[in-house]
MMTF fields as JSON, N, C-alpha, C and O atoms, coordinates in Angstrom:
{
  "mmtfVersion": "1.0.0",
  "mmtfProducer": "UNKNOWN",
  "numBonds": 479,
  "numAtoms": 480,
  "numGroups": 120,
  "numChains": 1,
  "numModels": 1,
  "chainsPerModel": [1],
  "groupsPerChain": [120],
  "chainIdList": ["A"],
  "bondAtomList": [4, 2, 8, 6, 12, 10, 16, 14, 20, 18, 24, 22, 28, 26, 32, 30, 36, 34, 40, 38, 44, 42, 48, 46, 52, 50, 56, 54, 60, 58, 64, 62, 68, 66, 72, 70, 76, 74, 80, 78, 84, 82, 88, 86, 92, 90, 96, 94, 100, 98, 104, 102, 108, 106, 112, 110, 116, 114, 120, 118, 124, 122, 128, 126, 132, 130, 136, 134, 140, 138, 144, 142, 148, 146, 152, 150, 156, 154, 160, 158, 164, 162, 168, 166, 172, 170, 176, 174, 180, 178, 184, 182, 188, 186, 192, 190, 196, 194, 200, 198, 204, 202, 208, 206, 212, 210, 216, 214, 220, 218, 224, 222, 228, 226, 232, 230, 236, 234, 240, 238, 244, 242, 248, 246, 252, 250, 256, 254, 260, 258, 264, 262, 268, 266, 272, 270, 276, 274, 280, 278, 284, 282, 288, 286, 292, 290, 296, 294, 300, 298, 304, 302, 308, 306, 312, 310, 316, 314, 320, 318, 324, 322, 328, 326, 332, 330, 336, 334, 340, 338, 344, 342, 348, 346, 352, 350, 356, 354, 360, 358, 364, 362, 368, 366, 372, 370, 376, 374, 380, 378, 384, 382, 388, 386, 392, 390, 396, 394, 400, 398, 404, 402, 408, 406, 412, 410, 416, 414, 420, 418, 424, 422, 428, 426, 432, 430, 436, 434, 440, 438, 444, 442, 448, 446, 452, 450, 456, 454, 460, 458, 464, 462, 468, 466, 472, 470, 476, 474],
  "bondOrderList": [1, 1, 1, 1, 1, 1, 1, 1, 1, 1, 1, 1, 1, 1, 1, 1, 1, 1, 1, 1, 1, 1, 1, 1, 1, 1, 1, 1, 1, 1, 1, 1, 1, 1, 1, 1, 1, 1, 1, 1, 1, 1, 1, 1, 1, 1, 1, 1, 1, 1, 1, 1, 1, 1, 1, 1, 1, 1, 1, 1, 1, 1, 1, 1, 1, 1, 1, 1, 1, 1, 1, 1, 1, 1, 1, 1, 1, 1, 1, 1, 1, 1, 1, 1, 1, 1, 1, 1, 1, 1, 1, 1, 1, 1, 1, 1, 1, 1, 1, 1, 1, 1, 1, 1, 1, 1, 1, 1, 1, 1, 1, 1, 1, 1, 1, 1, 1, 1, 1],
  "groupList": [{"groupName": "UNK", "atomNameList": ["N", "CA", "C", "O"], "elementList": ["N", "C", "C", "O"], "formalChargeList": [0, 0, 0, 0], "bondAtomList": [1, 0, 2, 1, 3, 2], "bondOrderList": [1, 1, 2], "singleLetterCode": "X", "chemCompType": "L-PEPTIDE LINKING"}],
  "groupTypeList": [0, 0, 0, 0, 0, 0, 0, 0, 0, 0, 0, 0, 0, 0, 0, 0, 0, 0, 0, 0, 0, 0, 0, 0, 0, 0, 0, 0, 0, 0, 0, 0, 0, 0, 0, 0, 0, 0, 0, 0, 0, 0, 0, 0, 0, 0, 0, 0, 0, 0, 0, 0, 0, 0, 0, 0, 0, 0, 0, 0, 0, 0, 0, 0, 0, 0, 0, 0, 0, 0, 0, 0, 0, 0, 0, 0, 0, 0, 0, 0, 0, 0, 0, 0, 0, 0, 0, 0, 0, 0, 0, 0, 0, 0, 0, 0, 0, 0, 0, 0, 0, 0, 0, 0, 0, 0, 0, 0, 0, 0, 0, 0, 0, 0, 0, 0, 0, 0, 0, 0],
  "groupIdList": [1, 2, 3, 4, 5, 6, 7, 8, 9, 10, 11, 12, 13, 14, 15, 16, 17, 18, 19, 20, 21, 22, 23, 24, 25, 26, 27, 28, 29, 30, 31, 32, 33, 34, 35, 36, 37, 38, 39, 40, 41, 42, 43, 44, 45, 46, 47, 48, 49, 50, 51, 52, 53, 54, 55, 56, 57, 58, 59, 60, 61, 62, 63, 64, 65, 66, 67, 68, 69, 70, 71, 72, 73, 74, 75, 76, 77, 78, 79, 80, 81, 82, 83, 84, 85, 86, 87, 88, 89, 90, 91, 92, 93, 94, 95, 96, 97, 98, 99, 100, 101, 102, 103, 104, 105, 106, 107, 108, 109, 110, 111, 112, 113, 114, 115, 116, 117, 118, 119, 120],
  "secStructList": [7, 2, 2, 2, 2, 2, 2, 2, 2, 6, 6, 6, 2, 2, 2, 2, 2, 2, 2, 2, 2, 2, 2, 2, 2, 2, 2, 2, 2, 2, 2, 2, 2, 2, 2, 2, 2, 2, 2, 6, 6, 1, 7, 7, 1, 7, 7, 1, 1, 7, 7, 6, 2, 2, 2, 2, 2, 2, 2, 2, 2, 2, 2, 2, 2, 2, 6, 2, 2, 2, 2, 2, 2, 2, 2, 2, 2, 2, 2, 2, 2, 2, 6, 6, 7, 6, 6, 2, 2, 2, 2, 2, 2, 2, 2, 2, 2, 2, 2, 2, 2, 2, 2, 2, 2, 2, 2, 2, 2, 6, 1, 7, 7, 7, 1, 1, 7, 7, 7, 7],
  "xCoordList": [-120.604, -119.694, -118.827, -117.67, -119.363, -118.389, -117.478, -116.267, -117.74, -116.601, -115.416, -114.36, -115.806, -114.712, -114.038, -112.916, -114.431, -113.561, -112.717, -111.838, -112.836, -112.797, -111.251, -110.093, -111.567, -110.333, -109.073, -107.936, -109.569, -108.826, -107.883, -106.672, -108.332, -107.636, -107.005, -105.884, -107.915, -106.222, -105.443, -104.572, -105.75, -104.425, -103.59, -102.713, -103.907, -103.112, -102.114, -100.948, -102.666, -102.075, -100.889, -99.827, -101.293, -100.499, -99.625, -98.652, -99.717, -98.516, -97.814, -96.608, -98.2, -97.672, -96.733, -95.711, -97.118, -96.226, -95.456, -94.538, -95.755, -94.469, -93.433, -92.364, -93.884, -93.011, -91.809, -90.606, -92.287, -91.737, -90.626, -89.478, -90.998, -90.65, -89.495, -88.331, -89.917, -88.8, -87.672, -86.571, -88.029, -86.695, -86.132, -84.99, -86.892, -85.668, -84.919, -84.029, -85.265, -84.545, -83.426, -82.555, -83.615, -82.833, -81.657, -80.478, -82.235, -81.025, -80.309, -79.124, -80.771, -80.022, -79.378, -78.339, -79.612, -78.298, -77.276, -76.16, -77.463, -76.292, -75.405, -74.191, -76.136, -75.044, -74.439, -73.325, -75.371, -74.614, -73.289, -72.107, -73.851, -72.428, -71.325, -70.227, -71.531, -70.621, -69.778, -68.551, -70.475, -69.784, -69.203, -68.318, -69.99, -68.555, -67.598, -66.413, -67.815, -66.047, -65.605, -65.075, -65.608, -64.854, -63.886, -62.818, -64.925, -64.438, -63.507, -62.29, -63.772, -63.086, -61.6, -60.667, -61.31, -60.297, -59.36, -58.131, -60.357, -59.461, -58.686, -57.621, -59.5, -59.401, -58.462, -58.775, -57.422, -56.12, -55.422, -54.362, -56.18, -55.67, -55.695, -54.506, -56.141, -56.584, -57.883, -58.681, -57.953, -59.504, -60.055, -59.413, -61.709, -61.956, -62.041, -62.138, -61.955, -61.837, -60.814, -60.103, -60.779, -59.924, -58.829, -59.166, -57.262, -56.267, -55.397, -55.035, -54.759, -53.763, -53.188, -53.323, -52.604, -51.298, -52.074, -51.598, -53.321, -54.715, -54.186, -53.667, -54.304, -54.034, -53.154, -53.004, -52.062, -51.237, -50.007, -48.924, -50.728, -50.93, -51.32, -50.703, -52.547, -53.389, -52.685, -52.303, -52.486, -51.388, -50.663, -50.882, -49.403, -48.391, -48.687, -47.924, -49.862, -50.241, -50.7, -50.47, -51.4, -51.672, -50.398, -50.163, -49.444, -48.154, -47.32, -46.78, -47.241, -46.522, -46.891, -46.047, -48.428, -48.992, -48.259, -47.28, -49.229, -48.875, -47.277, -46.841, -46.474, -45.588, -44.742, -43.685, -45.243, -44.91, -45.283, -44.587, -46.129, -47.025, -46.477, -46.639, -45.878, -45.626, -44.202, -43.746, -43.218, -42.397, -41.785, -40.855, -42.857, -42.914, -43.83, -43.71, -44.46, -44.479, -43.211, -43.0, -42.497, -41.433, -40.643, -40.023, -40.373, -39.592, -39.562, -38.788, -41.154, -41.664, -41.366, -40.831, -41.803, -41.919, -40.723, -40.739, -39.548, -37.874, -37.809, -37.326, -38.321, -37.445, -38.078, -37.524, -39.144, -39.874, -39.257, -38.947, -39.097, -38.525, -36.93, -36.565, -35.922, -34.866, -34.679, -33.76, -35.972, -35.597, -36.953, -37.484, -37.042, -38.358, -39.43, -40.161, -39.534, -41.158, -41.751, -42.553, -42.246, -43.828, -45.019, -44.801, -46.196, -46.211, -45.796, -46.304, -44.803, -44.671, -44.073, -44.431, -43.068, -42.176, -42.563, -41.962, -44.217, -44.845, -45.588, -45.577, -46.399, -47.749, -46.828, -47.174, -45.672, -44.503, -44.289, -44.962, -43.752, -43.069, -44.777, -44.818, -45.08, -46.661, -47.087, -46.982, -47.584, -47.649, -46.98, -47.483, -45.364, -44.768, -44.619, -44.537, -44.604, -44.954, -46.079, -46.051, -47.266, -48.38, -48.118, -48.68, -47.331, -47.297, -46.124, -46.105, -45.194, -44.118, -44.866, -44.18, -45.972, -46.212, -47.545, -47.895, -47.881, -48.613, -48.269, -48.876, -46.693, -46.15, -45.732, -45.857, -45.123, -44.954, -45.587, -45.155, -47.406, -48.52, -48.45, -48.827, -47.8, -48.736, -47.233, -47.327, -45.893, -45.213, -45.251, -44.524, -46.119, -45.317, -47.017, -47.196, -47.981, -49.322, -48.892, -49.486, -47.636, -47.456, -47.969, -47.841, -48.611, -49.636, -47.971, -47.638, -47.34, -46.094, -44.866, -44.74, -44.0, -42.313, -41.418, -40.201, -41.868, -41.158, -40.533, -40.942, -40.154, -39.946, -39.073, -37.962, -39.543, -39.179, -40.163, -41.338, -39.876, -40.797, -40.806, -39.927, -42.325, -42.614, -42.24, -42.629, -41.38, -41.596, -43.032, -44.069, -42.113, -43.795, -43.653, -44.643],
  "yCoordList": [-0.908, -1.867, -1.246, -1.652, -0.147, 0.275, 1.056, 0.852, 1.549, 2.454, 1.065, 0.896, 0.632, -0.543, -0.749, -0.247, -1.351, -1.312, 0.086, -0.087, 1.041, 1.743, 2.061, 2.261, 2.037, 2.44, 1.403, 1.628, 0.188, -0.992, -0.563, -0.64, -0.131, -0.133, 1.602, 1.958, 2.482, 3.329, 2.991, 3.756, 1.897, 1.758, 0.612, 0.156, 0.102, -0.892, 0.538, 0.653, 1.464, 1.909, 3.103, 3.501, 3.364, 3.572, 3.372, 4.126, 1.76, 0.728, 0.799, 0.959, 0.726, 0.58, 1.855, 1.825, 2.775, 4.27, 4.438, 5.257, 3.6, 3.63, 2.709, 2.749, 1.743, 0.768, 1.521, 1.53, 1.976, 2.249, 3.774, 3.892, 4.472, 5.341, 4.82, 5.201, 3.94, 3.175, 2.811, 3.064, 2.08, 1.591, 2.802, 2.846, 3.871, 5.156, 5.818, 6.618, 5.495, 5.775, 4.929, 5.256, 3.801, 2.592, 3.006, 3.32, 2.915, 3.453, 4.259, 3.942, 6.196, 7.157, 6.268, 5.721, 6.035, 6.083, 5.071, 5.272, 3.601, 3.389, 4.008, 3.854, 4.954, 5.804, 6.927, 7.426, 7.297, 8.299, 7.431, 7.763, 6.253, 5.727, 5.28, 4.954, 5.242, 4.979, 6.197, 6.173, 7.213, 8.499, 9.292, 10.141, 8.791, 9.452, 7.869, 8.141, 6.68, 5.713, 6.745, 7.687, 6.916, 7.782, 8.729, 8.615, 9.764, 11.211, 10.366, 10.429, 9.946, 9.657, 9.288, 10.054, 7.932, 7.712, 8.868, 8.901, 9.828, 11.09, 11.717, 11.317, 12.789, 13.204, 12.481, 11.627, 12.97, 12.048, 13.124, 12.925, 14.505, 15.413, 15.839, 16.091, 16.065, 15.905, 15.883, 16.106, 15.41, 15.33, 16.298, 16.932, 16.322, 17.699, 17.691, 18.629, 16.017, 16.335, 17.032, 17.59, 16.951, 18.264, 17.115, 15.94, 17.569, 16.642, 17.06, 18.021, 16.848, 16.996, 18.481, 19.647, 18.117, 19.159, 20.639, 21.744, 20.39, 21.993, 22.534, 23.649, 21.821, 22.352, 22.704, 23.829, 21.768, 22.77, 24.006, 24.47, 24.136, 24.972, 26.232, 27.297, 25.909, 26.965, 27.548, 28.719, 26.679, 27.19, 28.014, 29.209, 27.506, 27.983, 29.675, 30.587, 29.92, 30.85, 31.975, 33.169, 31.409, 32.61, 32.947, 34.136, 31.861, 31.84, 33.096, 33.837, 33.292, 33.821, 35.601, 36.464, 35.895, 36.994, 37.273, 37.99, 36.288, 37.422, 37.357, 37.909, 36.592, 36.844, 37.881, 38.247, 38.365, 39.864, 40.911, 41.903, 40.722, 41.823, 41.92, 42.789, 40.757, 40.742, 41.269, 41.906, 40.876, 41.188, 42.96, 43.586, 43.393, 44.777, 45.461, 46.68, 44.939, 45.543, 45.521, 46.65, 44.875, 44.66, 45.251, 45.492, 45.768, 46.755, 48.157, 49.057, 47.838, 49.533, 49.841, 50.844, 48.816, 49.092, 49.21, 49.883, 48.666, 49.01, 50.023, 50.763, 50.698, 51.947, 53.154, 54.246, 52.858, 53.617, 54.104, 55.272, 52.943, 53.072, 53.526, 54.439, 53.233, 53.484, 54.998, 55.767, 55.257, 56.891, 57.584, 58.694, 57.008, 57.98, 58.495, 59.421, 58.127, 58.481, 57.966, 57.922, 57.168, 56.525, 57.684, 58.853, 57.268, 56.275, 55.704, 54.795, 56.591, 56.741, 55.19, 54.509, 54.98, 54.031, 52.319, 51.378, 52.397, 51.556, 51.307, 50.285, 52.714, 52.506, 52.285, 51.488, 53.178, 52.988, 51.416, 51.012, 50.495, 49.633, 48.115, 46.888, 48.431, 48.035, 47.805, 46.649, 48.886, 48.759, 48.142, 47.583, 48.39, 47.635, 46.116, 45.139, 46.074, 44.338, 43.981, 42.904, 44.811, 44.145, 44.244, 43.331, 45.094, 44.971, 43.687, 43.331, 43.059, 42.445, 41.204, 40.23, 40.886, 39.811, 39.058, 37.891, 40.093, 40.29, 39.493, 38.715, 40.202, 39.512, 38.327, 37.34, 38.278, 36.401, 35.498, 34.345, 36.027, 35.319, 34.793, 33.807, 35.986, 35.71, 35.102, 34.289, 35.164, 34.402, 32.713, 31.874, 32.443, 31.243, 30.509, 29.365, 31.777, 30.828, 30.681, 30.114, 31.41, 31.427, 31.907, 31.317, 32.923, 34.11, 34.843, 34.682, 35.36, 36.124, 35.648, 34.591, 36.047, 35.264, 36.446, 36.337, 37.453, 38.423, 39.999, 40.122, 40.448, 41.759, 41.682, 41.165, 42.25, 42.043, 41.716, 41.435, 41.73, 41.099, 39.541, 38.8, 39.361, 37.99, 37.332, 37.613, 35.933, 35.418, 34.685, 34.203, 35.045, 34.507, 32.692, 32.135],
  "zCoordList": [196.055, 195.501, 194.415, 194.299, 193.487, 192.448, 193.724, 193.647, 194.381, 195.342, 195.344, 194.734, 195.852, 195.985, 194.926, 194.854, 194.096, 192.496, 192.094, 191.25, 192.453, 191.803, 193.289, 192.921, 194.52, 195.172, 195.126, 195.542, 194.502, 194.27, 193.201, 193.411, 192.11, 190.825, 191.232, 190.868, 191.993, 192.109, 193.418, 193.832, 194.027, 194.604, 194.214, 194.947, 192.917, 191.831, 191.158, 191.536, 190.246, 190.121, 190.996, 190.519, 191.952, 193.055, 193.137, 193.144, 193.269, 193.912, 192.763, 192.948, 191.509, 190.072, 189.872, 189.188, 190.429, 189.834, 191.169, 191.142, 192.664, 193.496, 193.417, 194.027, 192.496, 192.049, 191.083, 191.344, 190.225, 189.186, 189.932, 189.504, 190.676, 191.261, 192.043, 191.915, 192.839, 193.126, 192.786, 193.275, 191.753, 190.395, 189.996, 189.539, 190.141, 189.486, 190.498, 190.209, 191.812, 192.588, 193.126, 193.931, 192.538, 193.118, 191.944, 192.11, 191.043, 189.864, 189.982, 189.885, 190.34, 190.481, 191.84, 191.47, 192.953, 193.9, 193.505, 193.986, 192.421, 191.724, 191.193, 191.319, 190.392, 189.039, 190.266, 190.108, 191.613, 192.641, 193.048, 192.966, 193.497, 194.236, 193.176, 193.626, 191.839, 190.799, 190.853, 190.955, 190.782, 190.581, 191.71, 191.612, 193.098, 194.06, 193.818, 193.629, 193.796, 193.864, 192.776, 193.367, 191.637, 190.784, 191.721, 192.323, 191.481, 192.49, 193.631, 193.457, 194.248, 195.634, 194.826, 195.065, 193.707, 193.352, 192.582, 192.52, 192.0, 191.405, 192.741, 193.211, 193.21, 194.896, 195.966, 196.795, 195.752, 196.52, 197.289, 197.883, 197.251, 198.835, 199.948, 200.139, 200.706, 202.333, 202.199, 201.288, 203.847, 203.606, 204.6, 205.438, 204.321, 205.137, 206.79, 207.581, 207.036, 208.892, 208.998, 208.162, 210.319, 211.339, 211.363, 211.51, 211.186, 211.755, 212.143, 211.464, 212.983, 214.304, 213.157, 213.525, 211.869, 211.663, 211.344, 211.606, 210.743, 210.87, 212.262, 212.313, 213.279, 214.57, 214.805, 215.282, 214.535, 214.85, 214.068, 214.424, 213.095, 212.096, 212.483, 212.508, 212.807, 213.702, 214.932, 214.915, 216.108, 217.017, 216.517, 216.715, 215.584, 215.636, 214.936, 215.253, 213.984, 213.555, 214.322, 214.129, 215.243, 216.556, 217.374, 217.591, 217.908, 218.416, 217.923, 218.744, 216.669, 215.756, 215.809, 215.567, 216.203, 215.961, 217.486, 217.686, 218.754, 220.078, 220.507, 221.517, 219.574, 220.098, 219.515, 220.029, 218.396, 217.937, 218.878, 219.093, 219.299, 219.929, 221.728, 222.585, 221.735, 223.353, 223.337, 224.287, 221.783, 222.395, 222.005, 222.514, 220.803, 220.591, 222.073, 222.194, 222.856, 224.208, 224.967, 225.409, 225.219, 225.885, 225.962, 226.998, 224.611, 224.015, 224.336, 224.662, 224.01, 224.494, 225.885, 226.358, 226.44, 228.005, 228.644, 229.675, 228.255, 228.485, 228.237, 229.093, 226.75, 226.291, 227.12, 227.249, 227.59, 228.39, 229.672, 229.905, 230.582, 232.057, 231.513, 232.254, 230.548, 230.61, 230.107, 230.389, 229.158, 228.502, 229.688, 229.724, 230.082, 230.84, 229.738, 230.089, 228.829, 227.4, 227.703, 226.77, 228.714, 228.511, 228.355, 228.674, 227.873, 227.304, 225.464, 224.808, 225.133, 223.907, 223.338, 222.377, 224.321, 223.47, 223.439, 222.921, 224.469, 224.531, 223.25, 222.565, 223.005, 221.977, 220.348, 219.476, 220.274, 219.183, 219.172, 218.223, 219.701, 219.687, 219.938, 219.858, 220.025, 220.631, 219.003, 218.594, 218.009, 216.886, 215.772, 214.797, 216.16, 215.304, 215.866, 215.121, 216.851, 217.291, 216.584, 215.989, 216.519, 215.592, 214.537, 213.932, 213.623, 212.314, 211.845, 210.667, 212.84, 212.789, 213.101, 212.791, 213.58, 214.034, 212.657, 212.479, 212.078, 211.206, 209.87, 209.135, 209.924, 208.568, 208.957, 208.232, 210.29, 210.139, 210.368, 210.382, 210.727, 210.136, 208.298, 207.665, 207.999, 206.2, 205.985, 205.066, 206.454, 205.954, 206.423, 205.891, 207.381, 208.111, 207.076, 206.659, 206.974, 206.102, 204.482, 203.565, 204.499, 202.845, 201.952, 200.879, 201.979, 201.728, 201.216, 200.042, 201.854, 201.362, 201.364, 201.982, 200.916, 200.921, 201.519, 201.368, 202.117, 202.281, 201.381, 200.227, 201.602, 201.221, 199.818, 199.94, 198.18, 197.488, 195.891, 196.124, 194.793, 193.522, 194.001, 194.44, 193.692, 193.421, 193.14, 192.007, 192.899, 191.45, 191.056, 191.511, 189.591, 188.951, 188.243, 187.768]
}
């Protein structure tokens, strides 16, 4: 019979310190949800889903690279059949398509403004 008394009163206090445990958790996720409405009303710039203009952002950023690169092949590959150098005027013109396609990656991401001092 003392067994009994005795698992009674710790599961009084139990209940007593999950109670109370409770209430402090009920509290912190008030003062949480107080403090993201805050944040959220400061925070007025995109948000982190994916939206249509990321994409096509993205497109146009890859667009920008192979079409350096396709059309510094093109180049090559003309100057080739018309001067008879292959494969020179391919791998020449091939490179600078990648280096041309390169920069109008970092210009079209705005990373650079083109050739010249900064401004500051």
């Amino acid at each position: 019979m003392a067994e009994d008394t005795g698992d009674k009163s710790e599961n009084r206090n139990r209940s007593t310190e999950e109670a109370a445990l409770s209430a402090r958790l009920q509290s912190l996720g008030e003062r949480l949800a107080h403090q993201k409405g805050a944040d959220r009303k400061v925070e007025a710039g995109p948000s982190s889903r994916s939206d249509p203009s990321a994409l096509a952002r993205g497109f146009r950023l890859s667009t920008e690279l192979v079409a350096g690169v396709l059309v510094g092949a093109f180049i090559g590959w003309a100057l080739d059949k018309w001067l008879g150098i292959s494969p020179w005027g391919m791998i020449v013109f091939l490179l600078i398509g990648f280096a041309a396609g390169v920069i109008n990656v970092m210009r079209a991401a705005g990373v650079s403004t083109g050739p010249g001092p900064r401004p500051q």
